[in-house]
Each structure stands twice: as C-alpha cells, then as structure tokens.
C-alpha positions as CSV (number, residue, x, y, z in Angstrom):
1,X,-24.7,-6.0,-24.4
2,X,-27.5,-5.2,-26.6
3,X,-30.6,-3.1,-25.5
4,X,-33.7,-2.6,-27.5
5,X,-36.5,-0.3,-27.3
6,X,-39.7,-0.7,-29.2
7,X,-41.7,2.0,-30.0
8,X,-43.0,1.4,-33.9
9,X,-46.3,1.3,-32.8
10,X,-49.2,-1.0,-34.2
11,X,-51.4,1.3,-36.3
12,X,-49.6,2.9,-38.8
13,X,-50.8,2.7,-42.4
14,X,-48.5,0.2,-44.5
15,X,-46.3,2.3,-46.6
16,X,-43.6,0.0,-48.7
17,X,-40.9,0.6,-46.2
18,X,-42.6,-0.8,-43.7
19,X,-43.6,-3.4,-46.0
20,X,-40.1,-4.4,-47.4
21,X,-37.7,-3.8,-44.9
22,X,-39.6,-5.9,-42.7
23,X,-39.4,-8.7,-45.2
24,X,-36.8,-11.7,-44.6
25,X,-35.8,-11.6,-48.4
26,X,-34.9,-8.1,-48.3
27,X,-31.5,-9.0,-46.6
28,X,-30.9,-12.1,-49.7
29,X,-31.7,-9.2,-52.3
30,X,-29.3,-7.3,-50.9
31,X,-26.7,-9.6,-49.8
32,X,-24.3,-8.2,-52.2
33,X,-23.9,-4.9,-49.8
34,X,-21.8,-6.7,-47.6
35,X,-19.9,-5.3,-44.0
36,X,-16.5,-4.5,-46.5
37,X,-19.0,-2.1,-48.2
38,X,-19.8,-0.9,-44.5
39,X,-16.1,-1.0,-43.5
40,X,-14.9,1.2,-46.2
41,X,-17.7,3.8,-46.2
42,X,-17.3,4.2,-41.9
43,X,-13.0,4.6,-42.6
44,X,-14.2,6.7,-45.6
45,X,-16.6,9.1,-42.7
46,X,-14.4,9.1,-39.8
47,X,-11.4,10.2,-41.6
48,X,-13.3,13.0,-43.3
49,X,-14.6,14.5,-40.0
50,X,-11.7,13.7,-38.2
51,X,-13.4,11.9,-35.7
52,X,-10.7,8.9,-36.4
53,X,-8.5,10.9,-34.6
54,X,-10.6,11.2,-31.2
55,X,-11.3,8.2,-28.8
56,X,-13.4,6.1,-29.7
57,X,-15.3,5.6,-27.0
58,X,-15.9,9.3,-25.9
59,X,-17.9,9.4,-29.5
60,X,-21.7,8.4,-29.3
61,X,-22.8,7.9,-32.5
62,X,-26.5,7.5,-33.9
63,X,-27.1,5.0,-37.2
64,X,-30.7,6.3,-39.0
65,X,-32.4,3.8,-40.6
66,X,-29.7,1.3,-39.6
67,X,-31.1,-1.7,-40.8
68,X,-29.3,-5.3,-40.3
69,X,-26.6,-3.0,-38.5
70,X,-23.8,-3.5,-41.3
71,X,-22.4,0.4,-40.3
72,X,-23.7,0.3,-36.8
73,X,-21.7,-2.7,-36.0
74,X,-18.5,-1.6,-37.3
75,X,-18.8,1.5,-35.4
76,X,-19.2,-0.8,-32.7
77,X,-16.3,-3.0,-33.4
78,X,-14.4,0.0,-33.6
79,X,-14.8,1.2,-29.9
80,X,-17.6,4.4,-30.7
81,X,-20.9,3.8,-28.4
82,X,-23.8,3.0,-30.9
83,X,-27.6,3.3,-31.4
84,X,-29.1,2.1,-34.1
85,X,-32.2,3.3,-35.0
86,X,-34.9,1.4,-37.8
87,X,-38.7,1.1,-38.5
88,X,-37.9,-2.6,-38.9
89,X,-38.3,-5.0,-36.2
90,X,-37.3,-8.2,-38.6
91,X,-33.9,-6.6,-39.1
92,X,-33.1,-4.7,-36.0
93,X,-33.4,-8.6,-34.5
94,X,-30.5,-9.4,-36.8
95,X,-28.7,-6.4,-36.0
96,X,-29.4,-7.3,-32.0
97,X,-28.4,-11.1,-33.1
98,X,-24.8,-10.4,-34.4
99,X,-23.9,-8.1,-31.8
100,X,-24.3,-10.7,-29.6
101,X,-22.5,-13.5,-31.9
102,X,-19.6,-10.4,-32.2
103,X,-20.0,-9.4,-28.4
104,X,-20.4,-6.0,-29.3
105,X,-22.6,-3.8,-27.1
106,X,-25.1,-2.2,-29.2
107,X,-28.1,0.0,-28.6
108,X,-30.9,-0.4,-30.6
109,X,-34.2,1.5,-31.0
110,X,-37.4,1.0,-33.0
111,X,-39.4,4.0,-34.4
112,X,-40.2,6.2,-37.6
113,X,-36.6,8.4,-38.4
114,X,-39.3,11.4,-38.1
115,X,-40.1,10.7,-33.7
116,X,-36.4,10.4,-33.2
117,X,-36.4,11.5,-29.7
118,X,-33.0,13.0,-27.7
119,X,-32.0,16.4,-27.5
120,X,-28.0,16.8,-27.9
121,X,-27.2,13.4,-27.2
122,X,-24.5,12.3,-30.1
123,X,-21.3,13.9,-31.7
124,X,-22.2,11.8,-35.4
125,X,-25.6,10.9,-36.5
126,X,-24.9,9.5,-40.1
127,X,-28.1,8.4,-42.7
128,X,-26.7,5.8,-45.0
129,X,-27.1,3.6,-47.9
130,X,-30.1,6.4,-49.5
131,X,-32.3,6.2,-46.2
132,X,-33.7,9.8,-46.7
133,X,-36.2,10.5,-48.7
134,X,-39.3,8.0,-48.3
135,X,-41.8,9.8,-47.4
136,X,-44.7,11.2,-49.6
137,X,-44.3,14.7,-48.7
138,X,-40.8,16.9,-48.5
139,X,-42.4,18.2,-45.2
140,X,-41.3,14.8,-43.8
141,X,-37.9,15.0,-45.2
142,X,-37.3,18.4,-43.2
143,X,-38.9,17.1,-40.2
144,X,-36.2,14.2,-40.5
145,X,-33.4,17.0,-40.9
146,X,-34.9,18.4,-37.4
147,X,-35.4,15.3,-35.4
148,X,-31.1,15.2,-36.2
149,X,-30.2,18.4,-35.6
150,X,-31.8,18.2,-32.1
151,X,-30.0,15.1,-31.1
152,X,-26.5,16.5,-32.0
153,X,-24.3,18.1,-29.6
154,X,-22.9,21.2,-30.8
155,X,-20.2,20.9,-32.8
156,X,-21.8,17.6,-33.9
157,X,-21.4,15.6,-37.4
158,X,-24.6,14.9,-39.4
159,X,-23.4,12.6,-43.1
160,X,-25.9,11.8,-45.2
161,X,-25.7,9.5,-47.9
162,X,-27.8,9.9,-51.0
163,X,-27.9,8.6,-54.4
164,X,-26.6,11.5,-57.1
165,X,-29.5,12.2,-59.6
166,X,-27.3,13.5,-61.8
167,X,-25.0,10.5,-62.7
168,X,-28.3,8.2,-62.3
169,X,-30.2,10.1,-65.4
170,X,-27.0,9.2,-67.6
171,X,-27.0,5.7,-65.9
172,X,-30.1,4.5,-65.4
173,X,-30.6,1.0,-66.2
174,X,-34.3,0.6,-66.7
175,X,-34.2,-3.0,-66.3
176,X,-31.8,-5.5,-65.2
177,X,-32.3,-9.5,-64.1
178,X,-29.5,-11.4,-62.0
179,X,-30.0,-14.3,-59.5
180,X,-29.3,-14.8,-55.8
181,X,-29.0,-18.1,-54.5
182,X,-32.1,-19.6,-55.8
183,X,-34.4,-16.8,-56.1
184,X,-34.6,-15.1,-59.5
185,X,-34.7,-11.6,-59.6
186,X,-36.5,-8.9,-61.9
187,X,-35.4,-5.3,-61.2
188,X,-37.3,-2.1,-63.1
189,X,-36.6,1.4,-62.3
190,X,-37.9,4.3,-63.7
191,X,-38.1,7.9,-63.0
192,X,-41.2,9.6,-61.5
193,X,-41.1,13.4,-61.4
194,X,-38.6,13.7,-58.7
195,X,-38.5,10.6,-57.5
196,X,-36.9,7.1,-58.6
197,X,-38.7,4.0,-58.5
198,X,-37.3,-0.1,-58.3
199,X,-40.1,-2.7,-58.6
200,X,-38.3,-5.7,-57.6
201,X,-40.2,-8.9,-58.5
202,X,-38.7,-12.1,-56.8
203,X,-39.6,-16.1,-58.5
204,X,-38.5,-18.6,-55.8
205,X,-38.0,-22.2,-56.9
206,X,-41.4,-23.3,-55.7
207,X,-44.3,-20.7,-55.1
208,X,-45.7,-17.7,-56.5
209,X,-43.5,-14.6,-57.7
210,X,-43.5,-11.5,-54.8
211,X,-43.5,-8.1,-56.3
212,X,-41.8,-5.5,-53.8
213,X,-41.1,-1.2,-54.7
214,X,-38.8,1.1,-53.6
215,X,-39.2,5.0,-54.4
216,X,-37.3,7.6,-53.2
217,X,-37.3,11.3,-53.7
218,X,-34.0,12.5,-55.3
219,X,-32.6,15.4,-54.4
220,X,-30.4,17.5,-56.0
221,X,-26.7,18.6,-54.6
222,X,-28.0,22.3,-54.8
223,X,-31.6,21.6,-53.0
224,X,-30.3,19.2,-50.1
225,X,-27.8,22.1,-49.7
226,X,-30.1,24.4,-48.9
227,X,-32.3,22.4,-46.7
228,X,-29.8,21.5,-44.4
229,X,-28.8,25.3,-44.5
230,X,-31.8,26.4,-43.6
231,X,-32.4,24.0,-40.8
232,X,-29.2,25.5,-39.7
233,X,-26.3,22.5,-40.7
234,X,-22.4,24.0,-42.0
235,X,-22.2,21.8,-45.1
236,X,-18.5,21.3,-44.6
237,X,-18.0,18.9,-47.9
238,X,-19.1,15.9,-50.3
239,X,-17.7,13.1,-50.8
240,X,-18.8,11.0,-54.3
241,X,-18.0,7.5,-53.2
242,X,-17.5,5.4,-49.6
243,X,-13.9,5.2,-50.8
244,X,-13.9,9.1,-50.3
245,X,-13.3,10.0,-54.2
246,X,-13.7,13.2,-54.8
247,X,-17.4,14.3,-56.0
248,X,-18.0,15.4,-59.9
249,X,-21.5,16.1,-60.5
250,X,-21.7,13.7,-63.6
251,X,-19.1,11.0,-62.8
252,X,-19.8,10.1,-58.7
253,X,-22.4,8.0,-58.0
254,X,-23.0,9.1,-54.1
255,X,-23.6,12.3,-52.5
256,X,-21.8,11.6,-49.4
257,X,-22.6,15.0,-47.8
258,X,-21.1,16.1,-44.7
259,X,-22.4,18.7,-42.1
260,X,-21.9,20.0,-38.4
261,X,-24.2,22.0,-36.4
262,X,-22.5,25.1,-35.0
263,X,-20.9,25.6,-31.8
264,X,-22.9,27.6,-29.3
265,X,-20.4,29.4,-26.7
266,X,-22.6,30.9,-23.9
C-alpha cells in the first residue's frame, strides 16, 4: 500500500530544484544511477550501523529527498517501514507507481527537507545521492540538520551522503558530452566559491535544446563534522564509497558520513 501526502505548497519562488527534479528528463539523464547502485549503497548503510542485524520491520526509516525511490524501495523490499520524503511531485508519482508494480507498501510525503515534520518518529533517516546542500544560505542547511535530528528516536541513525570536495578539485572534469537514448547531452561544471555547479544542456532529435543547473554547496569533511556536532549528532564514521571502502581524503569520491543522536536515559 502506498500513501501520499502533499504539502509542497503552490507559491514558492522557482529555485532549480524545484525546476529540475520535477522535470520528466531528469530521470533519462540520470538513468545510469540505477536500483544496483541503490542496492549496494543500502547493504553498504545497514551493515555499517548494524541495523542489518535488527528486524526489519521494527525499523522505520525516513528517505530525504528520496526522489524516484531507488533507496526507499529497496528498504522497502527489504522488510524496514519507509517514508519517502521529496519536493517533487513528478517523481514521487514514480516512486508511488513502482511500489505498486513491486507491491511494496510505501509512505510517501511531499514537502521542502527544511518543514520536515515528526518528532522522534524513525530509528534511520539517511540523505543520499548529494541531496544536502541546495539552498542559498548555510542557515538552511542547519535548519535541514534540525528538522532530522527531531525526527530520530534516540539512539537513532542519521547517514548523509555528500560529494568529497577534495577528490573533486583533483577530478573535476570541466566538461564532458555522452548520449542517452536519443537525447544528446552537454555537461559543464565548474567551481563557484564553495559551491559546484553542472549546467546540463539537453538536444532532443526534434525541438529546441533545454538548458538545466545544478549547484550545491560543498562541504568539507572537517565543517560538516562540526555542524552535525554542534546540532548535537555522535559522528560515529565515514565511509568513501556505497561499497563501504574505506575513506582517504584525496582518493574516495563520497563522504558517506555516519551519525546517531544520543541516548537520553531519564
């Protein structure tokens, strides 16, 4: 069973995430993240926090920014109780549409990662695929970091996923062009201060060319560290891959950061 709850709103100014991830060609631009991807990076989290070893269905577990629902429905699969969480209505319908196809019960909810509401309600919230970030101000980044550490039970997991800035400043390719099905594709990425920026333009077969951009704020291991610390997370560990390889500051290309908020014992 799938339940949805809208609550995007209709006035909200359109920033490029709410632009692109509502787009239908986001998902062919990306097709190459596929659910093995997911697979790996879920086996990759639940082994880390030992969660694998609880049952699955006393877990609840809350996706941020969960998108098409390729980690959200292999949670599913896997027997944990689910809510997935996006801005996007576009691809939280194809997240709601394969749960059905895979009869997998799924919760899903619409709103901005910063009015997440719930107060100790899940024992894993996890922010994947470099869904943190977006926002113009670092303000909004912290108020993210809030919004999840009120929603965890004590004792709760928090893994956040982010894109190493260090291995992308030796790696950075400033332009690259490949094709997907029969869209061309035009990818240039440059550094902004401290933030990266993809302008993807697209060239169907018939038609005029769409330009999309992507910019995130990149954070370094030391300063998301310390924000989490100070919003009161244990950073227990970092991963630098979803296979779970061990992180080296100039070699891994994630920062697969894992954190728990305290026990409280009355």
């Amino acid at each position: 069973m799938v339940k949805s709850h809208d609550s995007s709103g209709t006035d909200e100014s359109r920033h490029w995430y709410e632009t692109w991830f509502n787009h239908p060609l986001y998902l062919e631009v990306y097709s190459h993240r596929d659910q093995e991807e997911a697979a790996r990076c879920i086996r990759t989290i639940l082994s880390v926090s030992g969660l694998e070893l609880k049952d699955p269905a006393s877990i609840s577990v809350l996706d941020i920014a969960c998108g098409a629902g390729r980690h959200a429905l292999e949670l599913a699969r896997l027997g944990y109780c689910v809510t997935g969480n996006d801005l996007s209505p576009f691809l939280l319908e194809e997240a709601r549409k394969e749960a059905v196809n895979c009869r997998l019960q799924l919760e899903l909810t619409c709103c901005d990662m910063r009015h997440i509401q719930g107060n100790e309600l899940f024992d894993l919230v996890v922010q994947l695929f470099t869904s943190f970030g977006y926002f113009d101000l670092k303000e909004d980044d912290r108020m993210v970091l809030s919004k999840v550490y009120s929603a965890l039970k004590n004792g709760g997991w928090y893994v956040l996923d982010l894109i190493n800035p260090v291995h992308l400043a030796g790696n950075l390719a400033p332009e690259t062009r490949r094709t997907v099905g029969n869209l061309k594709l035009l990818e240039q990425r440059a550094f902004h201060e401290d933030k990266i920026t993809k302008t993807i333009t697209i060239t169907p077969p018939v038609g005029e060319k769409l330009t999309f951009s992507e910019t995130v704020r990149l954070y370094m291991r030391e300063e998301i560290y310390a924000l989490l610390q100070d919003e009161g997370f244990s950073v227990t560990g970092i991963m630098g891959s979803y296979h779970g390889d061990p992180f080296t500051d100039n070699d891994s290309p994630r920062m697969l950061i894992f954190c728990r908020k305290p026990h409280f014992f009355n």
